[in-house]
N, C-alpha and C positions, 0 to 999 in steps of 0.2 A: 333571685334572692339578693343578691350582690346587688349597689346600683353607684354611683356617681357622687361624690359629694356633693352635699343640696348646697347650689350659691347662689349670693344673690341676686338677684336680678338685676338691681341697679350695676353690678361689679361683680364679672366672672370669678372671683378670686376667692381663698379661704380671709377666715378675722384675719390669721396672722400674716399673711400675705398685704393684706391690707394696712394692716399695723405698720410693717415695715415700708412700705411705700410712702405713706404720711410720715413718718420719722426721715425717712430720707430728702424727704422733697418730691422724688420723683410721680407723686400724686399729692394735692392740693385737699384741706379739709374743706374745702368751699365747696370743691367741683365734687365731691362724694355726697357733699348732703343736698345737693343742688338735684345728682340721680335719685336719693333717696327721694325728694322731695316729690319729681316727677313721675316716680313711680305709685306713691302715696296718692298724688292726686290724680291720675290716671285708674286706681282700683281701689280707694277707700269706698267710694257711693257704694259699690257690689260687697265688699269685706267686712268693712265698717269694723277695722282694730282699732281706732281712735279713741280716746274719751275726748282730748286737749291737742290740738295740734297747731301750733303757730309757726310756718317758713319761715318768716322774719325771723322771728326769735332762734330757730336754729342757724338760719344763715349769720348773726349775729356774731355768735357763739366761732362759728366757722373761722373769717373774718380774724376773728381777735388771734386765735391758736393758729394759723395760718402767720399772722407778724410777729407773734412767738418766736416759731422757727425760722423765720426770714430775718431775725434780731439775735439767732443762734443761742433763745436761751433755751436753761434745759426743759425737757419734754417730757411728759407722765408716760406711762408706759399702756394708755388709753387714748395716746395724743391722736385728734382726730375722728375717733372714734364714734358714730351716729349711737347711743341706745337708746331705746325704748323702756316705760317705768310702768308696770304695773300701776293702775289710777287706784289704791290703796296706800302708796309710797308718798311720805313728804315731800313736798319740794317750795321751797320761800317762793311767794308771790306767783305761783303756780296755781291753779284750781286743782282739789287732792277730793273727791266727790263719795270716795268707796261706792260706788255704781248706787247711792241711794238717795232717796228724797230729801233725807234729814240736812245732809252732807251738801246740799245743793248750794254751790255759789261758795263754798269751805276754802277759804284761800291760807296754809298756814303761815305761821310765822317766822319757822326754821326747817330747817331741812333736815331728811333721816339722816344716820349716820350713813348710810349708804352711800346716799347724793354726795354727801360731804365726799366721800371717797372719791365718788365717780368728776367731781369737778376737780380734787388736787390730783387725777392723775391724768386731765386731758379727754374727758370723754363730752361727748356732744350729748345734751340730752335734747331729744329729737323730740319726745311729748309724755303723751300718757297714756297708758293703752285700757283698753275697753277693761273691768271686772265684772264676775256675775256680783251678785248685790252682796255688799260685804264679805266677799268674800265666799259665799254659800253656794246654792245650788239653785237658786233661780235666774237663766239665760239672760247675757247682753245681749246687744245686739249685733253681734260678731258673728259672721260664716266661716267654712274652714275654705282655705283658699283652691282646693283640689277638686272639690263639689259643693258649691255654695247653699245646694238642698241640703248640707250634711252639717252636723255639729262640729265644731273646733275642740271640743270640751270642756272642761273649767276646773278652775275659776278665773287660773290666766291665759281666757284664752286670745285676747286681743295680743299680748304678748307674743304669744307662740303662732298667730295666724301672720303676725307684723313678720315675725325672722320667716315663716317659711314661706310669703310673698314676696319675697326680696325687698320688701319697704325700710325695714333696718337689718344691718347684720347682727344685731347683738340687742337682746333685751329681757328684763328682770320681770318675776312673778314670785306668787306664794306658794306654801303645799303645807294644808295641816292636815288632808287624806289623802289627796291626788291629783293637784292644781299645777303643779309644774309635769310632772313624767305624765298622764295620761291628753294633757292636750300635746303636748310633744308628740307622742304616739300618734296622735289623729292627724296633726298636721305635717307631719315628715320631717319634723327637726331633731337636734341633739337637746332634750332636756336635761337637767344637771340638780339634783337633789342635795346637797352636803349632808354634813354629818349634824347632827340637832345642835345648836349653841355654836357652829360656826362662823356664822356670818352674823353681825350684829342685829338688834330688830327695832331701836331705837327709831320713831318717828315712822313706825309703820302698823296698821290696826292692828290692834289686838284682836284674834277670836278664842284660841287656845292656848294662852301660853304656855301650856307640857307642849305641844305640838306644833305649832307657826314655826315654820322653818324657809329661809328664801332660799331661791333656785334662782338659774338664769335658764336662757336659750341660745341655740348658736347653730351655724351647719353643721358644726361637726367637734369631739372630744376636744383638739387645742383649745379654739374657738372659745367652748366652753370654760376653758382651765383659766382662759389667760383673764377673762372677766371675774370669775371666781377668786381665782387668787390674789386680786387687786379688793376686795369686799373680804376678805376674811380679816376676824381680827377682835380686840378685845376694846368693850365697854363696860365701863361703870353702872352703865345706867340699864344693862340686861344683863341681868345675875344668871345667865345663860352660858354667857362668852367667860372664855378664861384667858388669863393674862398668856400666851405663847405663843413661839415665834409662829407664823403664819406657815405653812407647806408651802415648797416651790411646787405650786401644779402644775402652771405649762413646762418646765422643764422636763418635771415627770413624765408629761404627756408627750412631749416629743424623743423620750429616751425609749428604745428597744429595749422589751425586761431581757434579762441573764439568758433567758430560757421561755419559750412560747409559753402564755398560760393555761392552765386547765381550767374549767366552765364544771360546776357544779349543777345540775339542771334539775330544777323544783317547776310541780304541778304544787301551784297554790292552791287554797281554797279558794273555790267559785271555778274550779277548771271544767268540771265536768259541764257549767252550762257556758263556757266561753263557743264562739264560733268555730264551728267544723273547718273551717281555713283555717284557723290561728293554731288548732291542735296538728293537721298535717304540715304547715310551716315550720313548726317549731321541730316536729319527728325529722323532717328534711334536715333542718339545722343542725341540728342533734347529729344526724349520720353524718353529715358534711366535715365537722368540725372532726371524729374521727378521734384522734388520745385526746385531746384538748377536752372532751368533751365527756360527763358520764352523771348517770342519772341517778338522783338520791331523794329519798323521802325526806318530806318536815315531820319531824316529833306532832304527835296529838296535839301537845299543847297549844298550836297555832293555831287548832280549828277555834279557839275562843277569842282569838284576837280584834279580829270586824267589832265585835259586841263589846269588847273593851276600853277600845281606841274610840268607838261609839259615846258610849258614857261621859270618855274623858273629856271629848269633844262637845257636847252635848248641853253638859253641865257649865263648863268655863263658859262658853258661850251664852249660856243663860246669862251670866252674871257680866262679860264684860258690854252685851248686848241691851242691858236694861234699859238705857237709855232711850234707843231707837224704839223699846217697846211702849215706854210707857208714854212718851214723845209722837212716835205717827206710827205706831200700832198699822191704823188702816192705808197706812200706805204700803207698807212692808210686803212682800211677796210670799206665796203659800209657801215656799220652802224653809226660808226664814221664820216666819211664825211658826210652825209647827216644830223647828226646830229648837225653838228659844222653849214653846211652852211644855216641848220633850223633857229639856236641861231642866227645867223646874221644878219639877216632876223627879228630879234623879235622887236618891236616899244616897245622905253623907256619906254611911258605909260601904253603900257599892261605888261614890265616886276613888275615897281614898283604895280602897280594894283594885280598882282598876289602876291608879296611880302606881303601885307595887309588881303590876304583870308583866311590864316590860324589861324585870328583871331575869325575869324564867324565861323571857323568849331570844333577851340577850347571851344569858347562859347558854340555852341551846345553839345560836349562832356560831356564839364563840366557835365549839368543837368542829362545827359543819365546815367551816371558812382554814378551820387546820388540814382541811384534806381537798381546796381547793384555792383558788386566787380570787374568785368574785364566786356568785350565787347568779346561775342564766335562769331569766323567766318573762314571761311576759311582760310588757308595761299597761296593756290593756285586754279588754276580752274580747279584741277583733277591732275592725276598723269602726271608724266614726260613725254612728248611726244615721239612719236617718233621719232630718229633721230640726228644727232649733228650738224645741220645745223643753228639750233634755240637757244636760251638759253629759250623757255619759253614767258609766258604772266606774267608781272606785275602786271594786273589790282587790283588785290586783294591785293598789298603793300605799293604803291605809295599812297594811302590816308592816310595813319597813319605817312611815311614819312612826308609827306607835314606837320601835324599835331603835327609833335615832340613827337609822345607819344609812349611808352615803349610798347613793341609786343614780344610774342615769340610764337614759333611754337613747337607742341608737334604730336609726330611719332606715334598717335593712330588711323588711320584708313588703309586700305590695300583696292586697287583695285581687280577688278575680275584678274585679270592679276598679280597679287602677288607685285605690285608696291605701295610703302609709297603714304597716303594723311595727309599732315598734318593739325590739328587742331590749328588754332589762336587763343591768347587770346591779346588783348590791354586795356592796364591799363590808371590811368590819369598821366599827365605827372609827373616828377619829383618824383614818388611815383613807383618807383620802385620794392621796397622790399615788398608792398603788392601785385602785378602782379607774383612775383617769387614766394610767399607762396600759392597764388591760384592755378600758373599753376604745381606745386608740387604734390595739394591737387589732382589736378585732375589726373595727371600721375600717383601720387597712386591707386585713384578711377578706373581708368580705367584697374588698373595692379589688380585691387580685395584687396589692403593692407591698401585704407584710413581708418580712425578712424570713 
């Protein structure tokens, strides 16, 4: 059950291990993107997480932030730093393609807020990783890097195949059902969900705006915080984000809570057809974890959630999608169209009605998260399928979406079949930095090194 912190392959080491070695000197941002590189080109042909990938231009980048610190000035707190950008994410003078026809050859003109961040704090942008087509449900061309028969899942899953191949430590995706936490799940990595209106969305597609939410990837909880906490933050221009000071996450996450914490453990909807592994897994866990750990039902009210978060998704996406429909239609992929001419289809009344649900399911949270520190469950319904036809079943992520509340997935269970299951933890919303210290407490726990 336990296993190893996932690292990179280019660099035995966690982010923050890395991080401080690049602040120090004592490792070169040239010589880490030089491994990154060699790895990338030694297993992209068989992977294939790339959309955009130029060495030059990372070694570049390398180069400048390396005379930085050799000129002793100050250093972002990302100095050095290889990521990877989901190919939905702005970038100036970049190819930005949203994995579609329309999109082909799309160079923009600015950069998301994001990039903005991730260039003032020192971070190398290494390229663009593979999406499924806008974002949706029809497959790149991405394997998952454990069984290259198998799915990675999506929609970020070039993202999450990149960090758990060792080709970057550290890289971004989306989630408006299940595109950061269920390819994390499939791939062995720490996926990281925030809380809705966290991280700004400026200069990144729109499909849902109730629901587009960014995530990162990373080996493991810090990893995850210390990229996240450098991206939170407030814009003008997504009436999402709110003007306040950002959470110390990695701090949080490298701080011991008071007192070990307790693990709430929900059978979500869709349990009963997840895999016969994932359900004895999780009862092992369950006993493992011993007080920490106790089992509670979800209120009725979640069984309508899927169908909710459905709609919401459904609908938006008709509308900020038109373009692509009425533009190249016949190129579009079946998931995509069926999807847009679903949302078309959607009665005003049932969209605004669904818009109002996530207030009854946040109510219920609330009380459930009084009588524990996170919510444990699944991040997926078993390991990665077989296949590259599919990205995968949602049903285990799109209620916490709909929900706005903080998720992350942690790489501590293993099929009969040597393939990642990952473990979910959900926190309440806006409390971030106490979800990142839990789901740390446990990645220790689980690695044998909690206190």
């Amino acid at each position: 059950m336990g296993a190893e912190p996932q690292m990179t392959a280019s660099a035995p080491l966690t982010v923050a291990e890395l991080r401080d070695r690049l602040a120090s000197g004592a490792l070169d941002a040239l010589t880490l993107v030089e491994s990154c590189i060699a790895r990338i080109e030694a297993r992209e042909a068989e992977v294939g997480a790339w959309a955009w990938f130029d060495p030059d231009f990372a070694r570049a980048q390398a180069r400048t932030l390396d005379s930085y610190r050799r000129a002793g000035r100050p250093l972002g707190r990302l100095h050095g730093l290889p990521v990877g950008l989901k190919d939905v994410i702005d970038t100036k003078g970049i190819p930005t393609e949203n994995g579609t026809a329309r999109d082909k050859d799309r160079v923009p003109l600015r950069d998301a807020f994001i990039v903005e961040r991730l260039k003032q704090e020192g971070a190398i942008i290494m390229g663009k990783t593979v999406t499924t087509e806008l974002a949706f449900m029809d497959p790149g061309k991405t394997a998952n890097p454990h069984n290259l028969a198998h799915t990675p899942g999506g929609s970020s899953q070039g993202s999450a195949a990149a960090v758990a191949d060792g080709m970057v430590p550290l890289a971004i995706g989306t989630q408006t059902g299940g595109s950061v936490i269920r390819p994390a799940s499939y791939c062995g990595v720490t996926g990281f969900k925030p809380s809705f209106g966290a991280i700004p969305r400026r200069g990144v597609l729109t499909q849902s705006p109730s629901l587009d939410t960014i995530g990162v990837f990373a080996s493991d909880p810090t990893g995850a915080a210390l990229l996240a906490e450098v991206l939170f933050g407030h814009d003008p221009e997504d009436s999402a984000t709110e003007l306040a000071p950002a959470p110390a996450l990695f701090a949080q996450a490298t701080t011991a809570p008071p007192i070990p914490p307790v693990f709430g453990f929900v059978r979500p909807p869709g349990w009963e057809d997840a895999n016969p592994q994932l359900h004895a897994a999780f009862d092992e866990l369950v006993a493992a974890l011993g007080d920490q750990a106790f089992e509670m039902p979800l209120p009725p009210v979640f069984d309508a959630a899927a169908a909710q978060r459905k709609v919401i998704n459904l609908a938006e996406m008709a509308y900020h999608y038109f373009p692509y429909q009425r533009d190249t239609a016949d190129q579009l992929g079946p998931e995509v169209r069926a999807a847009i001419e679903q949302g078309n289809a959607v009665p005003a009344r049932d969209y605004q009605s669904a818009l109002d649900y996530p207030k009854l399911l946040n109510a219920a949270l609330e009380e459930m998260l009084t009588r524990c520190d996170a919510i444990l469950c699944p991040a997926a319904t078993g390991p990665a399928p077989r296949g590259l036809d599919s990205t995968g079943d949602p049903i285990f992520n799109g209620l916490w979406t709909l929900c706005g509340t903080p998720c992350i997935t942690l790489p501590l269970l293993t099929s009969e079949e040597g393939l990642p299951m990952g473990v979910q933890l959900v926190g309440t919303k806006g409390n971030d930095g106490r979800l990142m210290r839990s789901a740390q407490w446990l990645f220790n726990w689980a690695d044998g090194t909690s206190q």
